[in-house]
C-alpha positions as YAML, in Angstrom:
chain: A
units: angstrom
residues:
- id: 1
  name: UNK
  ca: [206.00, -148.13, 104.07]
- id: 2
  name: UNK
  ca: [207.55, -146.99, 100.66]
- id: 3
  name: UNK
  ca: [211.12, -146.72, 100.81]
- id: 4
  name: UNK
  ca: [213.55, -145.61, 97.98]
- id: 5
  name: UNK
  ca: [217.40, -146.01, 98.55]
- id: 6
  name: UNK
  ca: [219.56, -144.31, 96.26]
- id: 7
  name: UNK
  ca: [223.59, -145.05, 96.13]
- id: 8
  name: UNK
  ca: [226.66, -145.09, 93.67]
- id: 9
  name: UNK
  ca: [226.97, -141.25, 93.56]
- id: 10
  name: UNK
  ca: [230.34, -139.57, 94.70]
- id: 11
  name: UNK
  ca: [232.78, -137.07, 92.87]
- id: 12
  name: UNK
  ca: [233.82, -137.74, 89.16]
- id: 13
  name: UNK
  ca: [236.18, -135.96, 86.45]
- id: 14
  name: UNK
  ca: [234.42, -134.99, 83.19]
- id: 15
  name: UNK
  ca: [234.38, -137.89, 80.98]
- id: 16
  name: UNK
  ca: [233.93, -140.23, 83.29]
- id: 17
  name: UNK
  ca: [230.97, -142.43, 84.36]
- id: 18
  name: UNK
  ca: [228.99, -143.63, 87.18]
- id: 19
  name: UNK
  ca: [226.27, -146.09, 88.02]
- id: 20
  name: UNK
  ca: [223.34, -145.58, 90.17]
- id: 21
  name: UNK
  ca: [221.07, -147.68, 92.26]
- id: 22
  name: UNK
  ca: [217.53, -147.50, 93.69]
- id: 23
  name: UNK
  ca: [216.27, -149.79, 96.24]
- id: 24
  name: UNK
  ca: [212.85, -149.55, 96.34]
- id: 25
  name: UNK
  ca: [210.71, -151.81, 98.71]
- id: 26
  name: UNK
  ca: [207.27, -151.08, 100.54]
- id: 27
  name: UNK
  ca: [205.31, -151.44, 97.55]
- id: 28
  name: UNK
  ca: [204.90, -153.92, 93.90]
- id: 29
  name: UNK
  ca: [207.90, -152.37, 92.58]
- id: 30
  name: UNK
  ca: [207.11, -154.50, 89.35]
- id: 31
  name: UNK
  ca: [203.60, -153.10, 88.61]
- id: 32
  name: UNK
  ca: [205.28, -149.46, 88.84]
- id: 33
  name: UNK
  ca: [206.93, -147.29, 85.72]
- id: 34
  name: UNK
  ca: [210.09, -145.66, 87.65]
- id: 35
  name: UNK
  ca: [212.03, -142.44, 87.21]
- id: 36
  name: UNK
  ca: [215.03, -141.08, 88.07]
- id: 37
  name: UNK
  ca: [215.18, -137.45, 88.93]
- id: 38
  name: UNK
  ca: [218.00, -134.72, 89.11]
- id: 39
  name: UNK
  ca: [218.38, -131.24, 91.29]
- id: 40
  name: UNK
  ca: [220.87, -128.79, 90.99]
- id: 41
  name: UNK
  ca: [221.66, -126.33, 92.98]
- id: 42
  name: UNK
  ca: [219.87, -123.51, 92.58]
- id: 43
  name: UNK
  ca: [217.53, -124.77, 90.27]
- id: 44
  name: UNK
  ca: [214.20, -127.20, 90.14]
- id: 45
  name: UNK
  ca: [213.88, -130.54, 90.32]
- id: 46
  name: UNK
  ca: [214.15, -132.34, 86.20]
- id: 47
  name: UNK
  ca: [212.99, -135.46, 84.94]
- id: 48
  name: UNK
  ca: [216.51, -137.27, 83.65]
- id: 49
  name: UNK
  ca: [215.11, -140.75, 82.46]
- id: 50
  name: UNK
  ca: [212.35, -143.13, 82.52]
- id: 51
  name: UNK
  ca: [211.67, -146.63, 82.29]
- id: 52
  name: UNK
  ca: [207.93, -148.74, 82.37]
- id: 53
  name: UNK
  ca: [206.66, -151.33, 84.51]
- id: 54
  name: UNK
  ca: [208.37, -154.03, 82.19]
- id: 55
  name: UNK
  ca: [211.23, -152.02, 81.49]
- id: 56
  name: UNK
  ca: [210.42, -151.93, 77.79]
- id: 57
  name: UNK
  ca: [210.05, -148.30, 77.40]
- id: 58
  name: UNK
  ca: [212.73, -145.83, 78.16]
- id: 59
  name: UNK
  ca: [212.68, -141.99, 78.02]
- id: 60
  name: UNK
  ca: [215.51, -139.71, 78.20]
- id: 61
  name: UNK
  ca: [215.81, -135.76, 78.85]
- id: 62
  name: UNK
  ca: [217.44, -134.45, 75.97]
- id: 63
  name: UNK
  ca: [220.13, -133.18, 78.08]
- id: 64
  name: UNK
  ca: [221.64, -136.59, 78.43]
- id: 65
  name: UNK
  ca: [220.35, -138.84, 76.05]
- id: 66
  name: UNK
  ca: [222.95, -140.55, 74.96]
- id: 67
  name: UNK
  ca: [224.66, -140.56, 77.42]
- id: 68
  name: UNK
  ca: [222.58, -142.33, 80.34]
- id: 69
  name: UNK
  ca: [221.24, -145.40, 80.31]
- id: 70
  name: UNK
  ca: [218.35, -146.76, 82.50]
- id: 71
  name: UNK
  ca: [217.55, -150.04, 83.68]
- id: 72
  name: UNK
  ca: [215.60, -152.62, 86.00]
- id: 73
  name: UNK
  ca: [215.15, -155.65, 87.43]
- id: 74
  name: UNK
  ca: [211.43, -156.35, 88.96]
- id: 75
  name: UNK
  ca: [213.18, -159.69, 90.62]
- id: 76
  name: UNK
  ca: [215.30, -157.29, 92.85]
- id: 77
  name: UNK
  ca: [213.44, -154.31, 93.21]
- id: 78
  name: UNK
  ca: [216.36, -152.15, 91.96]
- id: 79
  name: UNK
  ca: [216.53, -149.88, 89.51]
- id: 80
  name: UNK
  ca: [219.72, -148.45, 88.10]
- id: 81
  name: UNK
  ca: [221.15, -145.61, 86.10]
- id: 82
  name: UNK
  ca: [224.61, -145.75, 84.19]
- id: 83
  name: UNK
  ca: [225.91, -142.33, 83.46]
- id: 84
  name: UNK
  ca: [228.59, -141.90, 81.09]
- id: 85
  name: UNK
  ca: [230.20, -139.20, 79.42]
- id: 86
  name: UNK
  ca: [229.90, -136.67, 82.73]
- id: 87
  name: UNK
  ca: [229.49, -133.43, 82.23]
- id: 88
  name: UNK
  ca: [229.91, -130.26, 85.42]
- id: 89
  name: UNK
  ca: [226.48, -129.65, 84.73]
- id: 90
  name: UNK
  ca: [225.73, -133.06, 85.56]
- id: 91
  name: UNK
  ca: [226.53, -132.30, 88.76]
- id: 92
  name: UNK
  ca: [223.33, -132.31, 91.42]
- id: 93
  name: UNK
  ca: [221.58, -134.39, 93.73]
- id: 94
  name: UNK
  ca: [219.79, -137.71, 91.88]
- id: 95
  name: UNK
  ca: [216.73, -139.23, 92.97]
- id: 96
  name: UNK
  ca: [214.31, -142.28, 92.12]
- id: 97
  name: UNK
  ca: [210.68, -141.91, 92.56]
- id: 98
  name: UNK
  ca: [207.64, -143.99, 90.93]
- id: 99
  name: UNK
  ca: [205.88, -140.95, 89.33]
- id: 100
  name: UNK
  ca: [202.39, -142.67, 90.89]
- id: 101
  name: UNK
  ca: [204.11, -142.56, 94.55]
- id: 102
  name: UNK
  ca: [203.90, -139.47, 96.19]
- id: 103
  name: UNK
  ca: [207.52, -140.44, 98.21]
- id: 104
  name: UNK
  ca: [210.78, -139.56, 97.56]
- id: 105
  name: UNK
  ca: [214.31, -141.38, 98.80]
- id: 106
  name: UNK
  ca: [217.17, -139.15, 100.66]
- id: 107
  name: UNK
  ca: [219.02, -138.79, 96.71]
- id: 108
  name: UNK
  ca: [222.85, -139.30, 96.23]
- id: 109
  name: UNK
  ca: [225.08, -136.60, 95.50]
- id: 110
  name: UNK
  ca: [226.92, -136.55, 92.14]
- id: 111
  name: UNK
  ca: [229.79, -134.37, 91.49]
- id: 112
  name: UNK
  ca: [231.63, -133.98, 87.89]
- id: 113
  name: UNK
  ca: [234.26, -131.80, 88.21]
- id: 114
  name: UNK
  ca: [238.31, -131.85, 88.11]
...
């Protein structure tokens, strides 16, 4: 079955950067555009970046454009997204999801704070 593994979150001072990872199996990972998704407390789920099959396109939210920067590799079935620059109100729970899959991994927790 589809299965999306996201890691590399964990508690950050402002300024400083991350890198995420998605581990997506159960399905051709290589014929599928993949996003990575945010949620805040309190507030609804956000589109933070995008990236096609091929990896030739990228899209950013405005918000951290920039900033982030995401990335692929169809040989691995990973997906990744660097964050740098943190803001607090980057602060949430960040997911990866093909936006033609109707699953969703367990998200990793990032924290930007001092």
């Amino acid at each position: 079955q589809v299965q999306l593994v996201e890691s590399g979150g964990g508690l950050v001072q402002p300024g400083g950067s991350l890198r995420l990872s998605c581990a997506a199996s159960g399905f051709t990972f290589s014929s599928y555009d993949m996003n990575w998704y945010r949620q805040a407390p309190g507030k609804e789920r956000e589109l933070v970046a995008g990236i096609s099959w091929k990896g030739l396109s990228t899209n950013y939210a405005d918000s951290v454009k920039g900033r982030f920067t995401i990335s692929r590799d169809n040989a691995k079935n990973m997906v990744w997204l660097q964050m740098n620059s943190l803001k607090p109100e980057d602060t949430a729970v960040y997911y990866c999801k093909a936006p033609r899959l109707a699953f969703w991994g367990q998200g990793t927790q990032v924290t930007v704070s001092s």
